[in-house]
N, C-alpha and C positions, 0 to 999 in steps of 0.2 A: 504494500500500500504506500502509497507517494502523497500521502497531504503536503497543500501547503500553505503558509501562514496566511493568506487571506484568498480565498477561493471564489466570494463570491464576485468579484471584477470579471474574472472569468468566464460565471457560467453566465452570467448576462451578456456577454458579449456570442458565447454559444445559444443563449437562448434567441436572438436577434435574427440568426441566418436560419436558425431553426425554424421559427416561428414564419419565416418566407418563404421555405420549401413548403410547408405544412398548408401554409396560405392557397399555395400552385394547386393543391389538391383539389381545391373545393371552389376557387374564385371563377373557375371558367361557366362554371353550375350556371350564374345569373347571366353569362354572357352567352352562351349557347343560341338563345333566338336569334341576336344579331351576325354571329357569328357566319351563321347559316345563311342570314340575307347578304352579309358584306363579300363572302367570299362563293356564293351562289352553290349549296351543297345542303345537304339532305340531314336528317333526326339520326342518322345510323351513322354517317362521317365524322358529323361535328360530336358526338361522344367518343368517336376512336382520339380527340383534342385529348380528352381526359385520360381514355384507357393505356394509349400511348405513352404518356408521361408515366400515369400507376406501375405500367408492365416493368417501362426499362428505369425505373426507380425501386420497385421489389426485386427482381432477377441478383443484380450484381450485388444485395446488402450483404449475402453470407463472407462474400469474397472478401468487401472494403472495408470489412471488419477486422478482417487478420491482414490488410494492406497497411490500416491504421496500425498495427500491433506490432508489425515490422520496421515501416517505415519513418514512425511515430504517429499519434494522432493530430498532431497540431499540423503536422504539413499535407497530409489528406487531406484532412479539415479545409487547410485554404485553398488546395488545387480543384478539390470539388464545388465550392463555392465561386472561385473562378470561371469555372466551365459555366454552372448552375449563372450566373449574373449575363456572360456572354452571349448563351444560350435563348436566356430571356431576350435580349434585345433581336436577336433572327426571330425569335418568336413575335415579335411584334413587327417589325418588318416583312412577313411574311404577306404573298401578292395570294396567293392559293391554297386549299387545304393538303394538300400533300406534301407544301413547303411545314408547314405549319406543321404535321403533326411528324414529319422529319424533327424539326427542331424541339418539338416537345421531351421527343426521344433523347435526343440529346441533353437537355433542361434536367430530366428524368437521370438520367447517367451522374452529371452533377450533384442532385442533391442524394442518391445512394452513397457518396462519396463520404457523404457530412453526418448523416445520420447515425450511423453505429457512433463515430468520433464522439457527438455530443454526448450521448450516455454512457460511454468507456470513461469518458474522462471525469465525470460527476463521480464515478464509481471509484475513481483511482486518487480522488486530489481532496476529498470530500471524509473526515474522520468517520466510523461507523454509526458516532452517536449522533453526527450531525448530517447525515445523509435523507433523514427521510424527509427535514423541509426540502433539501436542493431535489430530489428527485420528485416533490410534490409540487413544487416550481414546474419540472421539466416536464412533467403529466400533462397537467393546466398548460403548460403553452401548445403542447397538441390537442387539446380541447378547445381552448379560448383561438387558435388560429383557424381551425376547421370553421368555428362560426361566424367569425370574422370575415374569411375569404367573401362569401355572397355577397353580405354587408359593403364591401371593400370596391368588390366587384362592380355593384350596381352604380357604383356612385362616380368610378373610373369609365364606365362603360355609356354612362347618357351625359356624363360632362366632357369629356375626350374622346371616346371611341372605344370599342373594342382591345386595340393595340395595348391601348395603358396599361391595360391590365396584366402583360407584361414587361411594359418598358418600365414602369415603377420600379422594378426592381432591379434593376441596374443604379440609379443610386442610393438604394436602402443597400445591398450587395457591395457597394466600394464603401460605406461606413463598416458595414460587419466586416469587413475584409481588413481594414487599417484597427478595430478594436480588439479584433483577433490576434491577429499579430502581433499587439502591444499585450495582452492580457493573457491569454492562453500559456499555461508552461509547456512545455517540451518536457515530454517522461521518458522514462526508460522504454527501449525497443525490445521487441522476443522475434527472436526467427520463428518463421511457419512455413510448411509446403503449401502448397495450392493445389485443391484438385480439381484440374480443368474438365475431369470426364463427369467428375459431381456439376461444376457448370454447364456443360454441357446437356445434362440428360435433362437438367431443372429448367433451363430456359427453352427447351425445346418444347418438353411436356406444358408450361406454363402459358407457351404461346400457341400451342395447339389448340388448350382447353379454351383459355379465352376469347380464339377468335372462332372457334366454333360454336359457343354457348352465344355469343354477343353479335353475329352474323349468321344465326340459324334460321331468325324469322324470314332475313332478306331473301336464303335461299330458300325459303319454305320448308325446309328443314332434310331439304335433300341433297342431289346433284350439286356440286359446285365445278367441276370439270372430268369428264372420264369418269374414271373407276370412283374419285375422289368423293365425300359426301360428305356431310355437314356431321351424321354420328360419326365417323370414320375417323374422324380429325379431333372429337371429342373423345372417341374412346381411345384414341392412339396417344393423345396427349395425358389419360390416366396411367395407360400402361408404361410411359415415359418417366411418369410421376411416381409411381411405384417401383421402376428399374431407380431411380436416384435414391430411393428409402433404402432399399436393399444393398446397393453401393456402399451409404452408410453404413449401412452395419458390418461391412466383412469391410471395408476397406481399412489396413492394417496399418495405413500414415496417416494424415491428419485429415480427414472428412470435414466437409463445409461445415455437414450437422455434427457433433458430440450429440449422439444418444443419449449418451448417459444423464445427460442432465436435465431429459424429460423423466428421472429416478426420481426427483424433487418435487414433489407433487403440488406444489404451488406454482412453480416451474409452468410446468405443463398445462393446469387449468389459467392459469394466468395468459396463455399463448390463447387458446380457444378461447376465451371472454375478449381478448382485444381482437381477436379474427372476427369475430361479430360485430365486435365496434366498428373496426373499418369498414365492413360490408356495409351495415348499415348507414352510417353518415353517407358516405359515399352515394349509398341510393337513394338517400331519400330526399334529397333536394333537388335531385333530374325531375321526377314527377308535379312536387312540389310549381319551381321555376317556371315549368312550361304552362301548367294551369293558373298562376297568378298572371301570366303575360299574353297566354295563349287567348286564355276564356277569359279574364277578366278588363286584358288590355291594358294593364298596369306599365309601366315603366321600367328598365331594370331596379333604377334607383325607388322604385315603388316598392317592388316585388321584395328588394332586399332590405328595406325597413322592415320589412314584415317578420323578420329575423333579429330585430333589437332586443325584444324580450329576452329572447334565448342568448343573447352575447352579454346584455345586463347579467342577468340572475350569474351565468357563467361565472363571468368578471367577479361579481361580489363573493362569491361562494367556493370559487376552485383553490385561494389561498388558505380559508377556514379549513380546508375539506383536509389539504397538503397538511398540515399540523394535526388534525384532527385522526389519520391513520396511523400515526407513531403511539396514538393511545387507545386506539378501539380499533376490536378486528373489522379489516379491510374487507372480509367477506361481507358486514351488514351494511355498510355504506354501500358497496358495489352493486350488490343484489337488490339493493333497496333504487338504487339509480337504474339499473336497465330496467326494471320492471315500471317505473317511472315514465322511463322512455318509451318505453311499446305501448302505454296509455295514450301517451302524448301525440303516437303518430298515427293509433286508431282514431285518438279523439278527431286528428284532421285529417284523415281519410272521412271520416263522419260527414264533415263539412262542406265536403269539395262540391258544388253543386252549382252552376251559373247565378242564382242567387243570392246564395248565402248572405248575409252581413256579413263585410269584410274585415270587419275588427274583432270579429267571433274566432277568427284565427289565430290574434296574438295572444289570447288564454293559453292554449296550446304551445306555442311556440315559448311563452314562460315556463311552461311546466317541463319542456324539454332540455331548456338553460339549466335550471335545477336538478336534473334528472342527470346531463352529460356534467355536471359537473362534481358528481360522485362517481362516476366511472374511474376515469386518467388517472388521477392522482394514486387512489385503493391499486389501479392494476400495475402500473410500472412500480409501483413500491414493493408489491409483493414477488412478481416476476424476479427480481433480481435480489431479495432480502437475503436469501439460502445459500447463494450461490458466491463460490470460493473469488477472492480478487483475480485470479490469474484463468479465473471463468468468464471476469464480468465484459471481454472483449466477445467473444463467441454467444454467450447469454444473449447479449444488449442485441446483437447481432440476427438472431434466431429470432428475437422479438419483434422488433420491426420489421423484421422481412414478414411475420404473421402479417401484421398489421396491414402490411401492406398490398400480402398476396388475398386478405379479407376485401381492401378497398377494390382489387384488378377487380375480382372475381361479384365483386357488389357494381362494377359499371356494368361490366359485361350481363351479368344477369337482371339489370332494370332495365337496359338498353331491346335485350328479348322478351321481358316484360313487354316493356312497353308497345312494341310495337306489333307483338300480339295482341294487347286488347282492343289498340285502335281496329287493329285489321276486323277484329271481334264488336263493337259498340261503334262503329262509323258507316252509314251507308255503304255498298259495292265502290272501289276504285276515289272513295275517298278519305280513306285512310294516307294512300299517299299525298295528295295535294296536303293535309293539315297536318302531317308528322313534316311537310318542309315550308311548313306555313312561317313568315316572320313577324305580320303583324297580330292580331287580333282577328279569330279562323270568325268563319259566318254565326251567325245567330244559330241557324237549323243543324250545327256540327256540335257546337256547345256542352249540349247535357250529355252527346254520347262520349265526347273527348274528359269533360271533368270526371266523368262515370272511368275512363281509361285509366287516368292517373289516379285515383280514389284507387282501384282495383290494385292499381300497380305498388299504392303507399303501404302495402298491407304485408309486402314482402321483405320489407328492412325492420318492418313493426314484431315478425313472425322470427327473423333471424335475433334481434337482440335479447327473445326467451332463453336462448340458447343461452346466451351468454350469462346469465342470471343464476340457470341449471349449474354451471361453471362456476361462478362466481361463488354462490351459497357452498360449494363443497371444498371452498379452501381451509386450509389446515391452520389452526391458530399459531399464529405467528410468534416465533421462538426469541427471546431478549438477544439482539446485540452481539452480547459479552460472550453470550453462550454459543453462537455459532460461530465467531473467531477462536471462540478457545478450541474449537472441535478440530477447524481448519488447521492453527497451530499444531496441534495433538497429532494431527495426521503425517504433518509436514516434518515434524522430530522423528515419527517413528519409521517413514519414509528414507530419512537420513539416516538414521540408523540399522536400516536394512541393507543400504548402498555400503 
C-alpha cells in the first residue's frame, strides 16, 4: 500500500476526467433526435453513436488495467485522457454518421485507458481506514455524471448544436490533463503478461452479441448475408464468450480475469448488481428522450430538465450515502435503492401517454435521484472492500468492465426493444418514417409511439430486480483491521514457505 500524505488533491483531479468519460455515456441520450436530422440517419444508427463508444470502452478495460500496473497508472491515466479529449473534438467535427461513430470508437478507446487508473489509484494512495469516503466520492461521480450527461446535453445541444456536446470536452480535458499531472503521484510498477488470445476471444464474442441482439429487429431477425443470420452471430458471439471463460481458467500465466476472486462473495454479487446498473441507466433514457421530444415536442433542453429532480436528490444525497456505508451494511442501502429504482421507472412507464401532465413526470424522476443515489457508493465500496492491494488493479478492472459490458448490452437491447414495438403499436410501414422522425411525429402516431417506449421503459425497470436479488445477499462486511491483518498473515507465511 503507497498512501500519501495528502490524497485528496489527487483524487479530485481523477474525479474531473472521470466524471467526462462517464458524462460521454449518457449525454448523447438527449441529442439522438437531432443527431439523426443533422447528419440524415435513422433510430438504429444514431444509437450505434452510443453503442460504439460503450463497446470499444468495455473491450480493452481488463487489458489497461494491468497496462496501468506496468507502466504506472499516472501515465495511462494521461495518455488515455489525451486520446479521450482529441477524440472528442473528430467527434464533433464529424460531416457523417460513420465518421462519427469511427471517432466515438476511438473516444471509447480513450476513456478505457483512464478508468481502471482512477480506482487503482484510490485503492493504492488512500489508508484503509480512510478509503471508504474516497471511494464513496468515486461511486457518486458515476452516478451524479450519468445524470448529469442528458441535463448537460440538452442545454449544449439547443444553444450550440449537437457538436458541443462533444467539443466541451476538449477544454474540460486540457484542465484534467494539467491537474493531473500536477497532482497525481506516480507509484510503484509490477510486471504483467498480457493475454492477447483472452482479448481476442472477449472482443470478438462481445461484438458478435451486441450487434446481433441490437440489429436483429433491422434484419427481422434473420438473413443478414449468405449462410450469415442474425441468431448465428448471436449464438457464435456466446460461444466466443464462453471459449474466453474457459481460457481463464486453465490459462496457467496471467488471465485478463483472476477467477479467483469471484471466491469473494461480495466480489462477485457486487459485479452482477452494477451489471444491472449499467444496463439499466443506459436504457432507460433512449425511450424516455424520444417520447419527451418525439410525442410531446419538447426541446432537448426541455426534455432534459425533466431530469433535475433526479441530478438534485442525487447531488444532495450521494455524499451522505458515501459516509453513510462505512457504518451500515451496504447491502440495505443498495437493495433499498434498486428496488426504489424499478418503482421509479414503472411509475413512468405509467405515465407515458400523449396527454399526461407533464410535470407528473418529475415525481418520478425525484424518486429515481434518490433511488440511484444509494446504489454507487454501497457497490464500489463493497466490490473492492475484500480484496488484497496487489488485487485492487485486476478487481477495479473486472468491475468496470461489468459495468460497462451491463451498459453495451443495455443499448443494444433497448435499441431491439425499441424498435420492435414500434414495428408492433404503429400502423403498417410506419414504424419506419417515426423511429427517423426529428421533429414532433403526427398527432395519429402518438399514442401508439408513447405506448412503444412505455413498453420499452419496463425492460431496464425489470433488469435493476436483479440487481437488488444481488445486492440483499451481500455478506456483512468485515472491519478494516481484520482483512489487512489476514492479507499480512498470508503474505508472512507465503515468505516463509519460499
Amino acid at each position: 500500500m503507497e498512501t500519501v500524505e495528502k490524497p485528496w488533491p489527487a483524487l479530485w483531479a481523477l474525479v474531473l476526467g472521470f466524471f467526462m468519460i462517464l458524462v460521454d455515456s449518457t449525454i448523447v441520450s438527449v441529442a439522438n433526435p437531432k443527431i439523426m436530422e443533422g447528419l440524415n440517419t435513422d433510430i438504429n444508427s444514431v444509437i450505434w453513436v452510443t453503442s460504439a463508444y460503450l463497446l470499444a470502452y468495455a473491450v480493452p478495460l481488463l487489458v489497461t488495467g494491468r497496462l496501468g500496473d506496468k507502466y504506472g497508472p499516472k501515465n495511462l491515466y494521461l495518455i488515455g485522457l489525451l486520446v479521450f479529449t482529441l477524440a472528442s473534438l473528430w467527434c464533433g467535427l464529424s460531416g457523417d454518421i460513420s465518421t462519427l461513430i469511427i471517432a466515438r470508437v476511438v473516444q471509447g478507446l480513450g476513456a478505457s485507458m483512464m478508468t481502471p487508473q482512477t480506482m487503482a489509484i484510490i485503492t493504492r494512495i488512500f489508508a484503509p481506514d480512510k478509503r471508504g469516503p474516497a471511494m464513496g466520492l468515486w461511486g457518486a461521480t458515476a452516478g451524479v455524471a450519468m445524470l448529469v450527461g442528458p441535463i448537460a446535453g440538452g442545454l449544449l445541444v439547443d444553444g450550440m448544436g449537437w457538436e458541443w456536446i462533444f467539443i466541451v470536452n476538449v477544454p474540460v480535458g486540457i484542465v484534467a490533463f494539467v491537474l493531473a499531472w500536477k497532482l497525481v503521484p506516480k507509484l510503484q510498477t509490477h510486471e504483467h503478461k498480457f493475454d492477447l488470445l483472452g482479448v481476442a476471444l472477449s472482443s470478438i464474442g462481445l461484438f458478435l452479441l451486441v450487434f446481433g441482439i441490437q440489429d436483429g429487429e433491422k434484419y427481422n431477425w434473420g438473413t443478414i448475408a449468405g449462410p450469415l443470420s442474425v441468431w448465428s452471430m448471436i449464438i457464435a458471439g456466446i460461444v466466443f464468450l464462453g471459449a474466453f471463460i474457459w481460457w481463464q481458467a486453465v490459462n496457467k500465466g496471467e488471465p485478463l480475469i483472476p477467477l479467483s476472486l469471484f471466491k469473494v462473495r461480495n466480489f462477485s454479487l457486487a459485479n452482477i448488481a452494477i451489471t444491472t446498473m449499467g444496463f439499466s441507466v443506459t436504457a432507460m433514457s433512449l425511450p424516455l428522450f424520444f417520447y419527451y421530444q418525439l410525442v410531446r415536442g419538447m426541446t432537448p433542453t426541455e426534455s432534459a430538465l425533466m431530469m433535475v429532480p433526479m441530478a438534485v436528490f442525487s447531488l444532495i444525497l450521494a455524499p451522505v450515502v458515501g459516509k453513510l456505508v462505512d457504518k451500515v451494511n451496504p447491502r440495505y442501502v443498495a437493495c433499498t435503492g434498486f428496488i426504489l429504482m424499478s418503482i421509479s421507472l414503472l411509475w413512468t412507464a405509467s405515465l407515458m401517454s400523449p396527454d399526461t401532465a407533464i410535470w407528473l413526470f418529475l415525481l418520478p424522476s425525484g424518486l429515481l435521484g434518490i433511488a440511484s443515489s444509494g446504489i454507487w457508493a454501497p457497490l464500489s465500496t463493497t466490490a473492492t472492500r475484500n480484496l488484497a492491494p496487489r488485487e485492487a488493479g485486476a478487481g477495479s478492472g473486472i468491475y468496470n468492465t461489468t459495468r460497462q459490458i451491463g451498459s453495451v448490452l443495455g443499448s443494444a437491447a433497448i435499441a431491439a426493444l425499441i424498435a420492435g414495438r414500434l414495428a408492433a403499436e404503429l400502423p403498417a410501414g410506419a414504424a419506419g418514417g417515426a423511429s427517423g422522425a426529428a421533429g414532433q411525429i403526427p398527432e395519429f402516431l402518438r399514442a401508439g409511439y408513447s405506448t412503444a417506449m412505455a413498453q420499452s421503459t419496463l425492460l431496464p425497470a425489470a433488469a435493476v430486480i436483479l440487481g437488488a436479488a444481488a445486492a440483499i445477499m451481500f455478506a456483512k462486511p468485515r472491519s478494516v483491521d481484520a482483512i489487512y491483518s489476514d492479507f499480512e498473515g498470508k503474505s508472512e507465511s507465503a515468505a516463509r514457505q519460499r
